[in-house]
C-alpha positions in Angstrom: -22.2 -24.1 73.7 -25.4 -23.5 75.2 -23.8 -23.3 78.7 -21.2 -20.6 77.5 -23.5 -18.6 75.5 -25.9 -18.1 78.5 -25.0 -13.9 79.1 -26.0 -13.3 75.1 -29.6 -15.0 75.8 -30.2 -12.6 78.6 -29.6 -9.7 76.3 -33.3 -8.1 75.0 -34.6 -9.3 71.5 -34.6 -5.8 70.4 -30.9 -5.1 71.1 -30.2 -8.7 69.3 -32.3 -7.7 66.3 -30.5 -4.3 66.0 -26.9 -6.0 66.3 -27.7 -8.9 63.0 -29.0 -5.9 61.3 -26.2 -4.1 61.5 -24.5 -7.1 60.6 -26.8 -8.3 57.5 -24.2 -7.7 54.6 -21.7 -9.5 57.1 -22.9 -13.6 55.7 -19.6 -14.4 58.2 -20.5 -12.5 61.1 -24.5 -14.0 60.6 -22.9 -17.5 60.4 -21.3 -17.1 63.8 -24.3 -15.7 65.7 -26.5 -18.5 64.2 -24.2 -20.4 66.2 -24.2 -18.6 69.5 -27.8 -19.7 70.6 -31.4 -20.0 70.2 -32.3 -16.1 70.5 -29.5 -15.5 68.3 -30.4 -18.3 65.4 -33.9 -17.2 63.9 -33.2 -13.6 63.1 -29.6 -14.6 61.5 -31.1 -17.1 59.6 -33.4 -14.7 58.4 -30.8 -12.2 56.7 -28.4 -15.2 55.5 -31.2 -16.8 53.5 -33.8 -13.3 52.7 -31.6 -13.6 49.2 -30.9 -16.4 47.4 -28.9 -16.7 43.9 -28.1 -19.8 41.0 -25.3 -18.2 38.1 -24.3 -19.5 35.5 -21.7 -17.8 33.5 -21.6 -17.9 29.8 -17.9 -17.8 29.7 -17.7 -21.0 31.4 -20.5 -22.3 31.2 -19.8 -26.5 31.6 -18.3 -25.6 34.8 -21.0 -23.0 36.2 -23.5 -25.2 35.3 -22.4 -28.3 37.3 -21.7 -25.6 40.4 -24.8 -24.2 40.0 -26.6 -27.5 39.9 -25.3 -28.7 43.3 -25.5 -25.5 45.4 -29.2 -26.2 44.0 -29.1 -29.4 45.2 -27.8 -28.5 48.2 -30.3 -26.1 48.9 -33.3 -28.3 47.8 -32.3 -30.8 50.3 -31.9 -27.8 53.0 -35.2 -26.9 52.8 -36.8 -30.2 53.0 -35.3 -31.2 55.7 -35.9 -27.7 57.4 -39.1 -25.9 55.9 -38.9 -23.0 58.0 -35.8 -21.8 56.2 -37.8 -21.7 52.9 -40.3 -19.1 54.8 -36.9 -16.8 55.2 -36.3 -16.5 50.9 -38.1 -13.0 50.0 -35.3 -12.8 46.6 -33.9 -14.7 44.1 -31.7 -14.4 41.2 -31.9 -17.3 38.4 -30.1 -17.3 34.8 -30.5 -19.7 31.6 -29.7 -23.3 31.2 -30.2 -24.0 35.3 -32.4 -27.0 35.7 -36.0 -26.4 35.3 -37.4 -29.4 37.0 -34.8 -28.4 40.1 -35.6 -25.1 40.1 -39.8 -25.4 40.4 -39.0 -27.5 43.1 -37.1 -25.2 45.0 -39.8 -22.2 43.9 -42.8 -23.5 45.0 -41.6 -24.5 48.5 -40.7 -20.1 48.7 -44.5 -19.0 49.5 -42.9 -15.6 50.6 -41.1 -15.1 47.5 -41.2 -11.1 46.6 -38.4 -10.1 44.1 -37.4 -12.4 41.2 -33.9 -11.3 39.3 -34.0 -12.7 36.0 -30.1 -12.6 34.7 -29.7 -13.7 30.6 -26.3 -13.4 31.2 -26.0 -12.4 26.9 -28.8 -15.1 26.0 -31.6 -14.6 24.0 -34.9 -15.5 25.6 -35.4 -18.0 22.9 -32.3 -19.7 23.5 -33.8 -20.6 26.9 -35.8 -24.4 27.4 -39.7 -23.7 27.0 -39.5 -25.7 30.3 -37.3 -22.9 31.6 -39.1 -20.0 30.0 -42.6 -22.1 31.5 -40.9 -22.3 35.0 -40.2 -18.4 35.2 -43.3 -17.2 33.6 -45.6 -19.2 36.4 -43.3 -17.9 39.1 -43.9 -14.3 37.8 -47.9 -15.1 37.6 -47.8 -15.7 42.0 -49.7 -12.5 42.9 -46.5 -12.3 45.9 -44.1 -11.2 43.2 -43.7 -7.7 43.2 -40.2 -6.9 42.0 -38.8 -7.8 38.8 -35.2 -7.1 37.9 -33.9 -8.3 34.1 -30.5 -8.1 33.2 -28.0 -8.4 30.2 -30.3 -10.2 27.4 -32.0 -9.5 24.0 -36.0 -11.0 22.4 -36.0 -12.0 19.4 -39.4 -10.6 19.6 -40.9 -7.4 21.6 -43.9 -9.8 21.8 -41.9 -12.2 24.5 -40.5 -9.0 26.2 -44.6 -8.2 26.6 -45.6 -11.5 27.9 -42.9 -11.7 30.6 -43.9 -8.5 31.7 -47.8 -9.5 31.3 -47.2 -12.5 33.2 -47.0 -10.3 36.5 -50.1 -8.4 35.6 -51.1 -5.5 37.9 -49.5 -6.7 41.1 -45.8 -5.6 40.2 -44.7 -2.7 42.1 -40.7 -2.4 41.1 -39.9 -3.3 37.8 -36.1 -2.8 37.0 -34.3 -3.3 33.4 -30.2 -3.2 32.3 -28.7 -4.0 29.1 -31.9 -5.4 27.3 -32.7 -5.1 24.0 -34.8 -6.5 20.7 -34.0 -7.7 17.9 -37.3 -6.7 15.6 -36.3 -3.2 16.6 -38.6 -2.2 13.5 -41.6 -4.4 14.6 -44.2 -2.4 16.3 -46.3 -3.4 19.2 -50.4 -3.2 18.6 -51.7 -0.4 20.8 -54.0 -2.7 21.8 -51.4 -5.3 23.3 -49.8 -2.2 24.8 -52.8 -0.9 26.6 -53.5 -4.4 28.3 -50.4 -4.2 30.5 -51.0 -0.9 32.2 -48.4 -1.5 34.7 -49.1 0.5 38.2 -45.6 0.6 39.4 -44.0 2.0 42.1 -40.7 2.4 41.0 -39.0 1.9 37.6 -35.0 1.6 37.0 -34.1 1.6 33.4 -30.6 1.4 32.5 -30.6 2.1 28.5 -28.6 1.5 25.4 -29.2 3.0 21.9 -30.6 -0.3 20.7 -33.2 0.1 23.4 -34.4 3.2 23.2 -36.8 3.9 20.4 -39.1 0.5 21.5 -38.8 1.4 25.2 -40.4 5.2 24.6 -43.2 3.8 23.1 -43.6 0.8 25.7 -43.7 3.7 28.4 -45.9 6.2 26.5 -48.7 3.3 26.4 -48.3 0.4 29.3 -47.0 2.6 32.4 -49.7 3.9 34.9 -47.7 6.5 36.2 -50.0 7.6 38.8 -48.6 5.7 41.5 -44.8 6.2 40.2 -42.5 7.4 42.9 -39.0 6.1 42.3 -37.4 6.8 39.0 -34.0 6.1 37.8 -33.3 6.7 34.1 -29.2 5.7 33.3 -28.4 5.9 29.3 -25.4 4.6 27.7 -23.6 3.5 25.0 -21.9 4.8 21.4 -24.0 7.8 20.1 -23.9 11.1 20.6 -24.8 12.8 23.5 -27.5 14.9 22.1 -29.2 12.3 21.2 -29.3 10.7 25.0 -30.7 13.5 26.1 -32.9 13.7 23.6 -34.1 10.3 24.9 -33.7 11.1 28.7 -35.8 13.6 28.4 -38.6 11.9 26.1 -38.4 9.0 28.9 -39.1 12.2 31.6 -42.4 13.3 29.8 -43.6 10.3 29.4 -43.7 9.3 32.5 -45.1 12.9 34.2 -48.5 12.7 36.0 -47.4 11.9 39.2 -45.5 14.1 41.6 -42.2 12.1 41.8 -40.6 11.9 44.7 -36.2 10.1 43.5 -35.0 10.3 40.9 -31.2 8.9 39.8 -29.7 10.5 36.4 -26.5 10.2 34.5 -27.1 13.0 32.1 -27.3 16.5 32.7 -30.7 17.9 30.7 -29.7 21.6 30.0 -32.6 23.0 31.0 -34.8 23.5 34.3 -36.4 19.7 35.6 -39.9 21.2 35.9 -40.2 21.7 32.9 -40.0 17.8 32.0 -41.8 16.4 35.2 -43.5 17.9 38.5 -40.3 18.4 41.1 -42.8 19.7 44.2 -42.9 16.1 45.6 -39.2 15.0 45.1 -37.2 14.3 48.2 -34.1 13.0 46.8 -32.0 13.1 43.9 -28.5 11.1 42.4 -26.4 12.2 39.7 -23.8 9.5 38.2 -21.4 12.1 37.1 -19.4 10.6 34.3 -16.4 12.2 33.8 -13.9 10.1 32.4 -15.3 10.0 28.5 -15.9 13.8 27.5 -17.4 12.6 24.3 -20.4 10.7 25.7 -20.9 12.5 28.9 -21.2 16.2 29.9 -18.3 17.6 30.7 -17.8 18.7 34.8 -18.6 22.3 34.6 -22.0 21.6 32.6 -23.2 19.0 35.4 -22.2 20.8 38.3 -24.1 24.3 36.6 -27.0 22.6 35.9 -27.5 20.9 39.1 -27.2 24.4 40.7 -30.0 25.7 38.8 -32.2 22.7 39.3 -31.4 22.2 42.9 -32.1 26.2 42.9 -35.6 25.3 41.7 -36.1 22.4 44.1 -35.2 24.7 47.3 -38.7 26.7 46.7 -40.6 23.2 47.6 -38.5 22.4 50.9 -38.8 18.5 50.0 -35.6 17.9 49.0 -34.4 15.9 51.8 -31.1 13.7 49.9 -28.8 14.6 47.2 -26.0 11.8 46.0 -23.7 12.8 43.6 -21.9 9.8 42.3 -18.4 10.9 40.6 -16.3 8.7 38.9 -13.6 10.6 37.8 -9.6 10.9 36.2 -8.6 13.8 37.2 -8.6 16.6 39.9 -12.3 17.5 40.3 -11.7 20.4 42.6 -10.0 22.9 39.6 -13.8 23.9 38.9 -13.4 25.8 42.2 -16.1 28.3 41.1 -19.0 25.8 39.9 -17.9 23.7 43.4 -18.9 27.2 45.2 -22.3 28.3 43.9 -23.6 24.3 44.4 -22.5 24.5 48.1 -23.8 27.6 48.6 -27.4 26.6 47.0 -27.5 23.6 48.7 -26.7 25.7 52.1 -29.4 27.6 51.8 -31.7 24.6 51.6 -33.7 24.6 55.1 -35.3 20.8 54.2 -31.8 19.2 53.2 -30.5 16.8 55.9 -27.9 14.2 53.6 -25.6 14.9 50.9 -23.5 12.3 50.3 -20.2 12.3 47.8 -19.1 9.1 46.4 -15.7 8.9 44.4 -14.5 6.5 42.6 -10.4 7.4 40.8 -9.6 5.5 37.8 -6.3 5.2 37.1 -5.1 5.9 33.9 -2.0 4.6 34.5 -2.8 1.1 35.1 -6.6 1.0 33.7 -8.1 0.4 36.4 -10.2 1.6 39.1 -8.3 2.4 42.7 -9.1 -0.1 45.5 -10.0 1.7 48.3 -6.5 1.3 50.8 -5.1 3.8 47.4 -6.8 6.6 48.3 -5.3 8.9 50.7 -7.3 11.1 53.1 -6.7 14.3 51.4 -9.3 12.9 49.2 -12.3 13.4 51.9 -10.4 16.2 53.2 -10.5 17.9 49.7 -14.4 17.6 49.4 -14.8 18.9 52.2 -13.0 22.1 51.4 -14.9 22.2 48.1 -18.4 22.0 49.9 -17.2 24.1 53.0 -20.8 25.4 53.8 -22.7 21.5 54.0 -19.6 20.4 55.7 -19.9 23.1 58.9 -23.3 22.1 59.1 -22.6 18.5 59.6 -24.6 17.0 56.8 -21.6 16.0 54.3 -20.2 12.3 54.1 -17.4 11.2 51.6 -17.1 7.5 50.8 -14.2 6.3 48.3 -14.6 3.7 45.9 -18.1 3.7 46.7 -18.6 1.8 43.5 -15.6 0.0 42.8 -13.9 -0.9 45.8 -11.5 -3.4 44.2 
């Protein structure tokens, strides 16, 4: 192969390293150029192993837990026989019920391990082996970690939700939370035990329902340096009202001002001006998830759109604001509010820092109940935002993606 191959190996490192990472979410196209020859192999290698998950599902659960043990296995036995692969691993995502022993074996051999995804998949923490709980918790305690996702789980006790996040102490920089929740909702955490994590974090995503909100507030108000704080997503969701998810949206907000913030990602629309809930003159991007499919626990189009002309308004006096996504996912025609469509793309034309806005759609289909795969959508779709937004798309800066978030 070697002997065919000889015209890529001539081609500069630079232009090779560009081309895989162009390629990176392609684990087909990296396959093939690990395969084309040595100057190719390394920096392939790199992206096709940089992230590395073992699922379990607990829907079928017998079956995911025999799969997930060999690809284990399998991967265990990779890395001993080649150790330099082991050095590629920065992520990993683990769930319950894998196989402790297996799984420390693989862990300690990844000494460049950064970002650990912890999926419950519906457990409860306490449903998981000590051995298992014992294996993550050391993991989390390597001074290397620096991410931490969780994902789709419940404590029985706040207490354990404390000590997991404990267990990284202050060198966790990204700390990133959906669908977990308590069940001592009641129980109180000392102030004391609170004060002792004073997390300096980077970036925080919290993805929220009602069951999670009243401990959360008061984990944030006590445990969260803010200082350092420049990424901030706050998604709520679930069955009550929508006042009250503002309500808690913008409780989150306050707590967590003291630093000039500089993203920020929202799915609810606050009704009043941003500075008055956190300091905007830093922030250089910001992402709406516009809901409008369910009326009754989202804003309704007109609302969003008029509030984020007023705030984006506000933002303009700074010049920061480099990015704004807006994220619809939507039923019907969004372009009828013609005049709410106007006085955002005139605001945001005006802008003199702006360089991106970027419109993702995603259509779901009544019909069928479902969400359009992307071949469904026809081109009028891009053509009609950019009629809507006529100003940002004369000045180049406009891009339209379809099914951004459910491409089917």
């Amino acid at each position: 192969m070697d002997k065919h191959c000889t015209g890529f190996s001539t081609l500069p490192q630079e232009l090779i390293d560009a081309i895989i990472i162009e390629n990176q979410n392609d684990k087909a196209t990296l396959r093939a150029c690990c395969l084309v020859s040595r100057s190719w192999t390394y920096i392939s290698q790199r992206h096709i192993y940089s992230q590395i998950r073992f699922n379990n599902n607990k829907r079928h659960y017998y079956y995911a837990q025999g799969h997930s043990r060999h690809e284990m296995e399998q991967f265990h036995a990779l890395i001993c026989a080649y150790p330099h692969v082991a050095t590629l691993v920065r992520s990993i995502e683990v769930s319950p019920h894998l196989d402790a022993q297996l799984l420390a074996l693989i862990l300690e051999k990844l000494i460049y391990l950064e970002d650990v995804s912890l999926n419950l998949c519906g457990y409860r923490w306490d449903e998981i082996s000590p051995r298992m709980q014992g294996t993550i918790l050391d993991t989390l305690r390597s001074l290397r970690i620096t991410n931490l996702k969780l994902r789709e789980g419940s404590f029985l006790h706040f207490a354990d939700f404390l000590a997991l996040l404990g267990a990284c102490g202050g060198h966790l920089k990204h700390l990133s939370f959906s669908d977990v929740s308590w069940d001592d909702v009641e129980t109180a955490p000392t102030a004391a035990f609170l004060d002792g994590l004073k997390l300096q974090l980077d970036s925080l995503a919290l993805s929220l329902y009602e069951h999670s909100y009243f401990l959360l507030v008061q984990l944030l108000q006590s445990s969260v340096d803010v200082r350092r704080l420049q990424r901030l997503s706050v998604l709520t969701a679930g069955s009550v009202d929508l006042a009250k998810r503002v309500c808690v949206t913008k409780e989150i907000l306050k707590q967590l001002d003291g630093s000039p913030l500089k993203h920020l990602v929202l799915n609810i629309c606050l009704g009043e001006p941003l500075s008055n809930l956190i300091n905007i003159s830093q922030l250089c991007s910001i992402c709406a998830k516009l809901w409008w499919i369910r009326p009754e626990q989202y804003p309704r189009p007109g609302d969003w759109l008029r509030w984020l002309t007023t705030s984006l308004k506000e933002l303009a006096k700074y010049d920061m604001l480099e990015e704004v996504t807006l994220e619809i996912f939507y039923a019907s025609d969004i372009s009828v509010y013609a005049d709410e469509w106007a006085a955002l793309d005139a605001t945001l034309g005006r802008s003199r820092s702006l360089r991106r806005v970027s419109v993702k759609l995603d259509n779901y289909d009544c019909a069928r109940a479902g969400w359009k795969r992307s071949r469904e959508y026809s081109s009028s779709v891009r053509d009609g935002v950019m009629i809507i937004l006529p100003t940002l798309a004369k000045q180049g800066v406009l891009s339209v993606e379809v099914a951004a978030s459910y491409p089917g």
